[in-house]
VOBA-1610 file (N, C-alpha, C; in pm, whole numbers, padded with zeros to 5 digits, always signed):
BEGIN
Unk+01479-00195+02410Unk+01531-00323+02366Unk+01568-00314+02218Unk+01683-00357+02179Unk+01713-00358+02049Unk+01714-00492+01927Unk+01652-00472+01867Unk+01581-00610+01773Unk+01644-00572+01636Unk+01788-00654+01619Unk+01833-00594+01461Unk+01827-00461+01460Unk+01819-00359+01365Unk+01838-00238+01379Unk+01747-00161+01453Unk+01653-00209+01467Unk+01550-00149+01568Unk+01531-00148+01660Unk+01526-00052+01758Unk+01489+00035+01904Unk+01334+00008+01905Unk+01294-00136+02019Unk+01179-00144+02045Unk+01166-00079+02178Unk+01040-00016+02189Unk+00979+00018+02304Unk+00931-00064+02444Unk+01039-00018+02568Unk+00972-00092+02677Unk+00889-00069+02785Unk+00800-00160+02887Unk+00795-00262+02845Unk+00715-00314+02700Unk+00735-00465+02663Unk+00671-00480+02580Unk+00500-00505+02569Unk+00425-00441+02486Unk+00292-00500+02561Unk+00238-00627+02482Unk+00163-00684+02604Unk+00111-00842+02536Unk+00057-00813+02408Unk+00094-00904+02347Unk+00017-00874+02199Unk-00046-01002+02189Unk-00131-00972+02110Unk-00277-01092+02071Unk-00291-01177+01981Unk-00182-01248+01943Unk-00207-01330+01778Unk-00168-01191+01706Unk-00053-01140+01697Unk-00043-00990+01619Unk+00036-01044+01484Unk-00092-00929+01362Unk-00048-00953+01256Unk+00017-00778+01184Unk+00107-00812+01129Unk+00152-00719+01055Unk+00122-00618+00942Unk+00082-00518+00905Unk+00028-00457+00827Unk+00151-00341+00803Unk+00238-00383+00653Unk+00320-00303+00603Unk+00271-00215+00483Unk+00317-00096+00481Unk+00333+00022+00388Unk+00502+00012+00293Unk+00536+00039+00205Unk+00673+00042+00129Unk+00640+00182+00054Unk+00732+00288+00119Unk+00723+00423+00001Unk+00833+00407-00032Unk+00869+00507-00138Unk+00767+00547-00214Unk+00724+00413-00355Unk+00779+00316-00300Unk+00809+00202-00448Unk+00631+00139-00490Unk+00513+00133-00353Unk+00406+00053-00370Unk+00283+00169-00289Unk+00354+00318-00294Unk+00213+00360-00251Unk+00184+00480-00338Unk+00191+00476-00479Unk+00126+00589-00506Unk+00010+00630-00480Unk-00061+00753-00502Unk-00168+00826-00523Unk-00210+00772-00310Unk-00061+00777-00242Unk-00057+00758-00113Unk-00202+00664-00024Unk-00236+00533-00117Unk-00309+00491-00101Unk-00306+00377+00013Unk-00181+00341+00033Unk-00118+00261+00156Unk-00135+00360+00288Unk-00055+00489+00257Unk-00079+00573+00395Unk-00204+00583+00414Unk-00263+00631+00334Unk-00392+00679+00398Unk-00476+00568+00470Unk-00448+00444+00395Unk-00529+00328+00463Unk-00523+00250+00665Unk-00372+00317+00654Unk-00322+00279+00813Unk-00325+00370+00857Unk-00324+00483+00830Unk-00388+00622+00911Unk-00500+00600+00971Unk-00625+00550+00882Unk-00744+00538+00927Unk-00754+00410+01025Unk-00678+00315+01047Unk-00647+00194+01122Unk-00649+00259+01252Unk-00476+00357+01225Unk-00426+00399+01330Unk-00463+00495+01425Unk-00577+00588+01339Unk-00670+00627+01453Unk-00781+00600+01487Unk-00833+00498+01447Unk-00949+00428+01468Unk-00920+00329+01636Unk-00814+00290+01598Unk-00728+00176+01711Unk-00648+00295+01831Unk-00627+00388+01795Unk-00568+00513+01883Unk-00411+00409+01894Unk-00337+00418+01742Unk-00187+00295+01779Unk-00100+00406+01833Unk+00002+00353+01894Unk+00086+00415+01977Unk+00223+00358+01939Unk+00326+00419+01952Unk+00484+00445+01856Unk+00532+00291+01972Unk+00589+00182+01851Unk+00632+00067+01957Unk+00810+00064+01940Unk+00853+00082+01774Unk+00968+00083+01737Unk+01025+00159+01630Unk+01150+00211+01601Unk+01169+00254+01477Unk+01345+00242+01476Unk+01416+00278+01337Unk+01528+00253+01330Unk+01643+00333+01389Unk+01722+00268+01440Unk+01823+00355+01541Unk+01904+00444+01477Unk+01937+00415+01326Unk+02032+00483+01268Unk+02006+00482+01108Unk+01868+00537+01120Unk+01790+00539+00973Unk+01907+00543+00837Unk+02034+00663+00865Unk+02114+00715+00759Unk+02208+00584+00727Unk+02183+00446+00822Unk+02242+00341+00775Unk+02204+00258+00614Unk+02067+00295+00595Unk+02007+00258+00484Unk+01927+00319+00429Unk+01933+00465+00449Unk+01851+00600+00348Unk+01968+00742+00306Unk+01957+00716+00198Unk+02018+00839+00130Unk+01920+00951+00166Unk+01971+01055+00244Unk+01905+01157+00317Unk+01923+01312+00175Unk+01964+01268+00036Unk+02010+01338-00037Unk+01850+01305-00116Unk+01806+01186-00108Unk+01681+01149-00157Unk+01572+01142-00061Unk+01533+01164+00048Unk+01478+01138+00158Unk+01510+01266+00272Unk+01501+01379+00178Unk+01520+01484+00299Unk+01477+01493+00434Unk+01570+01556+00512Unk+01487+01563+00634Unk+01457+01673+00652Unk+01321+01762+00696Unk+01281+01817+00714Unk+01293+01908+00862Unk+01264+02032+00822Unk+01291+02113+00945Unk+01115+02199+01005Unk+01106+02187+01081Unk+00972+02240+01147Unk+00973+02305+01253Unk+00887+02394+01268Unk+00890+02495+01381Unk+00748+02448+01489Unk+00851+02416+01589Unk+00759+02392+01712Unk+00775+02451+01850Unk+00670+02560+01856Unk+00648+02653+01965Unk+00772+02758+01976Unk+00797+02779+01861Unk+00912+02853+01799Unk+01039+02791+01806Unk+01038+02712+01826Unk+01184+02621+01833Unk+01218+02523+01688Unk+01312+02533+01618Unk+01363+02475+01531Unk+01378+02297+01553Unk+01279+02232+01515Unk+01310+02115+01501Unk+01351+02000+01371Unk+01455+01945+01336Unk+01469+01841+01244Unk+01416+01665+01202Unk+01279+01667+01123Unk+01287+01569+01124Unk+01356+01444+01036Unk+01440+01386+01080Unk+01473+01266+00990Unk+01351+01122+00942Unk+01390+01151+00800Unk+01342+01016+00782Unk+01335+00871+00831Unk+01252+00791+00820Unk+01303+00712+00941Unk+01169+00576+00892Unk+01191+00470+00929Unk+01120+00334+00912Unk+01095+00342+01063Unk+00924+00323+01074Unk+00900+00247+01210Unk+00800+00197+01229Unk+00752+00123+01305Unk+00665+00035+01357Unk+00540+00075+01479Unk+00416+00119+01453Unk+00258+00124+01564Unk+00235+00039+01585Unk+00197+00023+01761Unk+00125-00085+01758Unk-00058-00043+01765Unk-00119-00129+01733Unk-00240-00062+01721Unk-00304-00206+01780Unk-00454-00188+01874Unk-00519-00330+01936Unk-00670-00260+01945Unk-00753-00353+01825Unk-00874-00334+01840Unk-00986-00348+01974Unk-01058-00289+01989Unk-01153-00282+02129Unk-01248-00421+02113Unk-01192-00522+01997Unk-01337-00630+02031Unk-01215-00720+02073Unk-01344-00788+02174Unk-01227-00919+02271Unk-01199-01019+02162Unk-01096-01075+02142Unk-01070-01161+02072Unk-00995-01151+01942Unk-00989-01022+01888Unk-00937-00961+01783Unk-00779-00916+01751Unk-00716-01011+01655Unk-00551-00992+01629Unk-00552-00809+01661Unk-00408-00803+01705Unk-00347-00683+01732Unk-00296-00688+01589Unk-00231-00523+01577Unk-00202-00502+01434Unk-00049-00417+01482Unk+00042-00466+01424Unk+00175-00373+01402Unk+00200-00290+01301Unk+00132-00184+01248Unk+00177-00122+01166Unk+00335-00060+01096Unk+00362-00137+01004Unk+00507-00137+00941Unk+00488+00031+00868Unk+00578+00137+00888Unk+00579+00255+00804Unk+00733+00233+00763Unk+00756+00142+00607Unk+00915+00121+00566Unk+00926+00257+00463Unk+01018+00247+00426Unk+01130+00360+00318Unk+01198+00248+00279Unk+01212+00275+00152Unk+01262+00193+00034Unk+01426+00216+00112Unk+01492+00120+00120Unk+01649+00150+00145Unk+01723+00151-00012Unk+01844+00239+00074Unk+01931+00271-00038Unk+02049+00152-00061Unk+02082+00185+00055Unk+02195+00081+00102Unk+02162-00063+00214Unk+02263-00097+00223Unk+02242-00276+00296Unk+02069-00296+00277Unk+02027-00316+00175Unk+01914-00385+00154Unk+01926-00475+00252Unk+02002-00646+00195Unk+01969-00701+00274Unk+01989-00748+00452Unk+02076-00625+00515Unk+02103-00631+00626Unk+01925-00559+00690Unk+01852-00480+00595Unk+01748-00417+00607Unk+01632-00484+00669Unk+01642-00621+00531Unk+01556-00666+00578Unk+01522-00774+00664Unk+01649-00811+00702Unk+01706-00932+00812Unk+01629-00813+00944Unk+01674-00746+00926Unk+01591-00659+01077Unk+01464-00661+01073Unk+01383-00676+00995Unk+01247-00671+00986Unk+01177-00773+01048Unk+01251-00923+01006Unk+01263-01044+01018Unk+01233-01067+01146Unk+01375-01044+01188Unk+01400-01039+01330Unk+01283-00993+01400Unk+01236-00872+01390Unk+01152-00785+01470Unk+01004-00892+01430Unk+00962-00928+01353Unk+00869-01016+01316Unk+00840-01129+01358Unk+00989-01222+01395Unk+01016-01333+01499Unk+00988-01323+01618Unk+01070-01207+01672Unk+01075-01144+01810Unk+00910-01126+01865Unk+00858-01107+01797Unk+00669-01075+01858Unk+00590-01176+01782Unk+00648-01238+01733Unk+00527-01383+01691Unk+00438-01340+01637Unk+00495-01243+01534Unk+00383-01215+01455Unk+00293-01335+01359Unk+00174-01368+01317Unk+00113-01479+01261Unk+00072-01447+01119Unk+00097-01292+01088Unk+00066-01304+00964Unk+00144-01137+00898Unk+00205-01156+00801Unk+00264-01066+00731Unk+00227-00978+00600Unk+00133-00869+00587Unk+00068-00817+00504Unk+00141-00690+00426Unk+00153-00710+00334Unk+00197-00572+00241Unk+00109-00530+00162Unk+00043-00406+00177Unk-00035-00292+00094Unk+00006-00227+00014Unk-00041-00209-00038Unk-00005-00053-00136Unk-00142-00038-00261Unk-00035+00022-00369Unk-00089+00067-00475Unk-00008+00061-00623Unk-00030+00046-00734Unk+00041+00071-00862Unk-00048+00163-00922Unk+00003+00192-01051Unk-00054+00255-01187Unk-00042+00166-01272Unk-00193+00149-01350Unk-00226+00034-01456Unk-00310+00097-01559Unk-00301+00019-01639Unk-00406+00044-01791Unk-00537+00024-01795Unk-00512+00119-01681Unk-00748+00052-01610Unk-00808+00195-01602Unk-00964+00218-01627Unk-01037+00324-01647Unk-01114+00371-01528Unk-01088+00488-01456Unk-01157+00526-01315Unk-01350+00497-01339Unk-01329+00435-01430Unk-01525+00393-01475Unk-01552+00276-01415Unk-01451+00175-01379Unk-01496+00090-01356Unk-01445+00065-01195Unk-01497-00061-01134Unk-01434-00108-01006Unk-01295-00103-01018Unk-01224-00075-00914Unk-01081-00064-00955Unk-01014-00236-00893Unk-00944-00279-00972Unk-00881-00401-00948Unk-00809-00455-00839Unk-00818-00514-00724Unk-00730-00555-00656Unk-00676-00702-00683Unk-00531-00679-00684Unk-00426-00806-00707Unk-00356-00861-00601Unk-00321-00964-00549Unk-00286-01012-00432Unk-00229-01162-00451Unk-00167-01189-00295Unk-00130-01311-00270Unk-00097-01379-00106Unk-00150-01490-00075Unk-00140-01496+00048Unk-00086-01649+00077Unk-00034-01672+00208Unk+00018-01829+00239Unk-00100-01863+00298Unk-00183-01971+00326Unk-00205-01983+00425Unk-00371-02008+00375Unk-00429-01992+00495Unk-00639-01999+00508Unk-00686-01842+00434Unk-00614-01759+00437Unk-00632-01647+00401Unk-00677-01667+00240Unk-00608-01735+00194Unk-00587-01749+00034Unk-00697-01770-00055Unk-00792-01852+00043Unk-00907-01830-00018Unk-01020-01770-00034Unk-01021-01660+00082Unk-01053-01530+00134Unk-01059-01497+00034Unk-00908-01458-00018Unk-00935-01323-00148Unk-00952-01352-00278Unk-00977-01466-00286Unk-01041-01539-00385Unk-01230-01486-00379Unk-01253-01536-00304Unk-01375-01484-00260Unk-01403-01335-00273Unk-01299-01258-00250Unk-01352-01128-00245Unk-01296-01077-00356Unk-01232-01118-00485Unk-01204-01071-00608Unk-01106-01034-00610Unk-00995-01083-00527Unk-00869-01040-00543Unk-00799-01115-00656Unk-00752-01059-00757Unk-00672-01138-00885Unk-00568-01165-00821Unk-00472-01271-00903Unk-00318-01366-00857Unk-00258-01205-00933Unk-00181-01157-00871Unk-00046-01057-00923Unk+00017-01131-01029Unk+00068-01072-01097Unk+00061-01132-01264Unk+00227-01026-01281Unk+00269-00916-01212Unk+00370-00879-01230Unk+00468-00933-01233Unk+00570-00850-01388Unk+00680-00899-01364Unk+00758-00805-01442Unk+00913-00799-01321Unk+00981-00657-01372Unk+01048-00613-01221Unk+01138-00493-01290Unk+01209-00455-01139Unk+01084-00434-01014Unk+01186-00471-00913Unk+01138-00468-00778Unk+01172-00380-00670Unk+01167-00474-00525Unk+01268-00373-00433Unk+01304-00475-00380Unk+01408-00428-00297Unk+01481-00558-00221Unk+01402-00627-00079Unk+01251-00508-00063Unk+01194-00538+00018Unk+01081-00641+00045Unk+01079-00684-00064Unk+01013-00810-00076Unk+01089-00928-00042Unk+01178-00910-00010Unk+01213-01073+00039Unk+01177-01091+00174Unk+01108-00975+00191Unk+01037-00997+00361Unk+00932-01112+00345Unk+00839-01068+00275Unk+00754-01139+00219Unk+00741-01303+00199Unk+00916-01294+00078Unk+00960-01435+00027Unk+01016-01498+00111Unk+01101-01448+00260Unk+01144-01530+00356Unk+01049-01572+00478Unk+00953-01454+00471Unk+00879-01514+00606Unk+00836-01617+00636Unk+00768-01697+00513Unk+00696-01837+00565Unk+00810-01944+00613Unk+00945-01854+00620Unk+01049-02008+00643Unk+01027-01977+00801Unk+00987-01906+00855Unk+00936-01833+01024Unk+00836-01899+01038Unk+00727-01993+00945Unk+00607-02013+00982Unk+00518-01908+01004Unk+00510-01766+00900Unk+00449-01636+00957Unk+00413-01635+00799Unk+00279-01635+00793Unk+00204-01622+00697Unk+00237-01498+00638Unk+00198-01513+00503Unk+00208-01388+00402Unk+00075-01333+00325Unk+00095-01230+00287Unk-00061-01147+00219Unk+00027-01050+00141Unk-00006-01025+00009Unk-00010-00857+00000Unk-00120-00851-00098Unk-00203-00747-00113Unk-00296-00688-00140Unk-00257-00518-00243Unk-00267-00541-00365Unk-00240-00451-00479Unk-00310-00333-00536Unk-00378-00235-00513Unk-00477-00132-00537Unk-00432-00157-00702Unk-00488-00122-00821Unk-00440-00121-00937Unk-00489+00048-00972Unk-00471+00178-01009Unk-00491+00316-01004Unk-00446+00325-01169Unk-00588+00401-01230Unk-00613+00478-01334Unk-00399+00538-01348Unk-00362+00490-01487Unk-00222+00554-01478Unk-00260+00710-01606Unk-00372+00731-01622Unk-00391+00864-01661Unk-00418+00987-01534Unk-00431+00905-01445Unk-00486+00996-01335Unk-00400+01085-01283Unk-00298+01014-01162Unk-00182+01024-01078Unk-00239+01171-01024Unk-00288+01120-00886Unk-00355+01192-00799Unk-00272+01212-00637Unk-00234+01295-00621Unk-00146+01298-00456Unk-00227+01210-00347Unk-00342+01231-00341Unk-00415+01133-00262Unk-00549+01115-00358Unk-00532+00950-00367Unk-00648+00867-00461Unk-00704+00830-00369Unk-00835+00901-00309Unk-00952+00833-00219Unk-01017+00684-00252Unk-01035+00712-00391Unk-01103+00589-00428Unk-01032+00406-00438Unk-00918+00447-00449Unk-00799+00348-00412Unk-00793+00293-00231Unk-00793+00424-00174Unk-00807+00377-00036Unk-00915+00324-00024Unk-01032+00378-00050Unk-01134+00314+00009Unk-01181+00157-00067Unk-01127+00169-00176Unk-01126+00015-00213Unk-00997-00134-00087Unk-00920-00043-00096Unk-00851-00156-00019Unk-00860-00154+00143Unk-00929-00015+00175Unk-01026-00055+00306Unk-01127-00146+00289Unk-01231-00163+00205Unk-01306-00223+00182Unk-01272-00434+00195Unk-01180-00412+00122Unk-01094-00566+00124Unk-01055-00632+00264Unk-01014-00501+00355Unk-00908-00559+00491Unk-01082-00561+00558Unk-01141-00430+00554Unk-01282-00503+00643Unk-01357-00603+00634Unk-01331-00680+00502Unk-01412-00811+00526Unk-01296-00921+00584Unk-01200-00935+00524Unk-01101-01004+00568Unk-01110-01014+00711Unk-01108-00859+00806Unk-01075-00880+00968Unk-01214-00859+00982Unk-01328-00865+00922Unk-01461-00867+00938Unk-01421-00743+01062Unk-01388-00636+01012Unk-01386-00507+01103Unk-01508-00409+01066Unk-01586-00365+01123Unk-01719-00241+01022Unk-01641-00115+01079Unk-01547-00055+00991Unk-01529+00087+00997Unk-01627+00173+00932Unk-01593+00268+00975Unk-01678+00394+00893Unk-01668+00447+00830Unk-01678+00418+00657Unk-01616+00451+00560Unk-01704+00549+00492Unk-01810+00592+00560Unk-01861+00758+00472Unk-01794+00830+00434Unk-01692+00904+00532Unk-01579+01018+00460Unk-01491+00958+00335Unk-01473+00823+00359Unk-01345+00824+00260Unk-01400+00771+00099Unk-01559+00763+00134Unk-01673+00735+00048Unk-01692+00823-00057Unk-01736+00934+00057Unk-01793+01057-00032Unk-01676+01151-00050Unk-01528+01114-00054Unk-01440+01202-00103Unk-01385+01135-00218Unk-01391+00988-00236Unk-01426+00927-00358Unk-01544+00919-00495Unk-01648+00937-00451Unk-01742+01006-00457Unk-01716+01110-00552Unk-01666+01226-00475Unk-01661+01389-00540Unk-01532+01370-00594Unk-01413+01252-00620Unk-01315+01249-00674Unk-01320+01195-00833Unk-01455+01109-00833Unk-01486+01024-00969Unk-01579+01105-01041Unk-01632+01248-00975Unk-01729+01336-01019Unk-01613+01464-01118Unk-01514+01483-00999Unk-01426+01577-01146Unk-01341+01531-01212Unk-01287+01373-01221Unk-01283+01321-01332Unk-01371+01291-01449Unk-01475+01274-01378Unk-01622+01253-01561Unk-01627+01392-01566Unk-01609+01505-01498Unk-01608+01622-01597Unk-01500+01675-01642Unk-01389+01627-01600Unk-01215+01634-01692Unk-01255+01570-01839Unk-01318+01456-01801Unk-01377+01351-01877Unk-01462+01439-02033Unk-01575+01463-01951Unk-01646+01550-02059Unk-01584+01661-02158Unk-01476+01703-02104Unk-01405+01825-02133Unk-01303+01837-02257Unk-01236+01677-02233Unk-01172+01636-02322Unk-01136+01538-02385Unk-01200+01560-02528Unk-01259+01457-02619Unk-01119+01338-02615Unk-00964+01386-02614Unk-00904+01299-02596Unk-00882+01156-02487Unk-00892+01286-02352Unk-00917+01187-02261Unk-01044+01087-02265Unk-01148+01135-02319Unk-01280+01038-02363Unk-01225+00931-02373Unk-01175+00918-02498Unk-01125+00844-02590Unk-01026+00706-02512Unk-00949+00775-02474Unk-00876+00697-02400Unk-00914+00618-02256Unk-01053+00687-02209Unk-01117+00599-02101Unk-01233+00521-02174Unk-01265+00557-02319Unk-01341+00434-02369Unk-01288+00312-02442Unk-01137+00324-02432Unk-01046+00192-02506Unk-01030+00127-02389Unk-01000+00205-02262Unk-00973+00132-02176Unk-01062+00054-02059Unk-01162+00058-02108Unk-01323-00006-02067Unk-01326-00119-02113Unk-01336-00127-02249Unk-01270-00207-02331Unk-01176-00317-02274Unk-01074-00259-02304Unk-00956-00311-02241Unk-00964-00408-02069Unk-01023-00352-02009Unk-01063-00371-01897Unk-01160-00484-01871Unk-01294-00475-01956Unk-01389-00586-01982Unk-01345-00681-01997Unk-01302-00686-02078Unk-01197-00843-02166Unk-01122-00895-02060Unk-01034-00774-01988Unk-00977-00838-01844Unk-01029-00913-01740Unk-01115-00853-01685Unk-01165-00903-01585Unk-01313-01056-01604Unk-01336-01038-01746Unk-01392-01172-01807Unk-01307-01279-01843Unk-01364-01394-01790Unk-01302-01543-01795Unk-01324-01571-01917Unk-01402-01524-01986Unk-01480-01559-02160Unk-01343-01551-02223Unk-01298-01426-02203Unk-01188-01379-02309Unk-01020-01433-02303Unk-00990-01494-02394Unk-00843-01563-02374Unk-00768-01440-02433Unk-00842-01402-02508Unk-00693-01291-02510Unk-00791-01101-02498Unk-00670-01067-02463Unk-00752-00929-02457Unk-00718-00799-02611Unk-00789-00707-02608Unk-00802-00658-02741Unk-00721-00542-02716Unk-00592-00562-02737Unk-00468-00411-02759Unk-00528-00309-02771Unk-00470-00195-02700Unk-00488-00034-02703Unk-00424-00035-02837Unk-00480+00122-02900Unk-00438+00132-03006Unk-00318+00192-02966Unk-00185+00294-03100Unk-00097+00321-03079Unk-00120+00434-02993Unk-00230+00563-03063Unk-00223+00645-03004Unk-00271+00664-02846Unk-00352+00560-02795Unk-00362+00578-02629Unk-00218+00497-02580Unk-00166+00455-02629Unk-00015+00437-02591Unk+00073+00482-02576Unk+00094+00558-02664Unk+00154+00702-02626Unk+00105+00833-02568Unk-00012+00815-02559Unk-00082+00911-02426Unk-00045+00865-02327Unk-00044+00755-02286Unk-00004+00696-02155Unk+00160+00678-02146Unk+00234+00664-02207Unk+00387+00717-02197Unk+00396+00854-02172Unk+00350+00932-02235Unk+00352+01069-02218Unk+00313+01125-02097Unk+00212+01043-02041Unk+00125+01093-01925Unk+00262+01023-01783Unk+00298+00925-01892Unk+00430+00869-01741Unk+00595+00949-01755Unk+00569+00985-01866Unk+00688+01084-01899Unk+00695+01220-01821Unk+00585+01270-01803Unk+00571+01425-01770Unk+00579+01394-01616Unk+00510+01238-01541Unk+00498+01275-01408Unk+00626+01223-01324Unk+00730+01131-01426Unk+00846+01119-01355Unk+00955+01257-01391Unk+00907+01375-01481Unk+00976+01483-01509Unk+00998+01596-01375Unk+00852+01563-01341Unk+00733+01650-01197Unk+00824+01583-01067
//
């Protein structure tokens, strides 16, 4: 069945009060803290492939978005990049189904992009619309790491409760947020949920990021996953940073301004917060200079 640009899978299966759980690469998942989080969903739930886009090269520059070639059982296979949709349905009776969104930033027809999303979101009555990810911020791997968010709805005071700050950003975007900004005209609730990641770090996979914003969705869907592994690889991830830490008196330096920095933040006491000096400012340009060079 075809839903806007997307090739859904038939038949369709009943879905349960199904809520949406989107990923956006590469614009909201560094240190791949979005993937890793619906990975662990998706095999926890055993989700299974429901939809994806019929003609991905309609809205991905494949010049930026290579497709890859792989060898399977000696046979040459190509994979294209591609946006698609799991469905995933927890084993307790009574419990929303989950559609896992896997998007790619589009190049082109943004907004024909995201009219398909829409659509596909209408089309299954979805009840609630969630975007994950991650940024890089002026925060110190010493402390709890920050989650920022926003939701329509009963949800809203949820993450109030669980320490989610109001998103305070402002600055370029993607065009994929108007998923977000149009849905409630659907009557389909909205969420997104912000990891905030050490921007001295920039780690290929930030455990400690995932397992913070696992931590958030399990109280929310009051789900008890099993978060030992992604615990203790956080764990041994915050252990060779304090000895990067120890090693170099600069970096010290710059995770004790930003403690600092951080305190003042997350306290209601403080109306204003106390500026980095120049030179961790330009450590941290430098540190964003070299990794958009990489």
């Amino acid at each position: 069945m075809r839903i806007g640009a997307f090739q859904v899978e038939e038949p369709l299966p009943e879905l349960r009060e199904p809520h949406a759980l989107a990923i956006l690469r590469p614009w909201i998942d560094v240190g791949s803290v979005g993937s890793m989080t619906v990975a662990v969903l998706e095999n926890h739930f055993h989700a299974k492939p429901l939809a994806k886009l019929v003609k991905p090269g309609n809205f991905f520059d494949f010049t930026r978005y290579r497709p890859i070639v792989r060898l399977v059982e000696g046979q040459r296979e190509v994979e294209i990049p591609n946006s698609f949709i799991n469905h995933a349905r927890p084993s307790e009776p009574g419990g929303n189904d989950f559609l896992i969104f896997h998007l790619l930033e589009p190049h082109m027809l943004g907004e024909d992009y995201v009219d398909s999303v829409l659509k596909v979101l209408q089309k299954l009555a979805i009840k609630r619309y969630c975007l994950i990810g991650s940024m890089y911020d002026v925060v110190p791997h010493t402390r709890p790491l920050i989650v920022s968010g926003s939701a329509t709805g009963p949800v809203e005071g949820e993450l109030r409760k669980l320490d989610v700050r109001p998103i305070n950003y402002e600055g370029p975007t993607t065009i994929a947020i108007l998923i977000s900004q149009l849905a409630p005209r659907y009557n389909i609730e909205v969420m997104t949920l912000i990891v905030h990641l050490p921007q001295y770090v920039r780690l290929e996979r930030d455990y400690a990021g995932a397992l913070r914003l696992m931590e958030v969705l399990c109280s929310l869907y009051h789900s008890p996953f099993a978060l030992e592994e992604l615990r203790n690889k956080a764990e041994k991830q915050s252990e060779e940073m304090n000895r990067a830490m120890e090693r170099e008196s600069q970096l010290r330096e710059v995770v004790q301004q930003l403690e600092i920095h951080y305190d003042a933040r997350v306290s209601e006491a403080e109306k204003e917060q106390p500026k980095l000096s120049p030179e961790i400012e330009e450590f941290l340009r430098e540190v964003t200079r070299r990794f958009e060079q990489d």
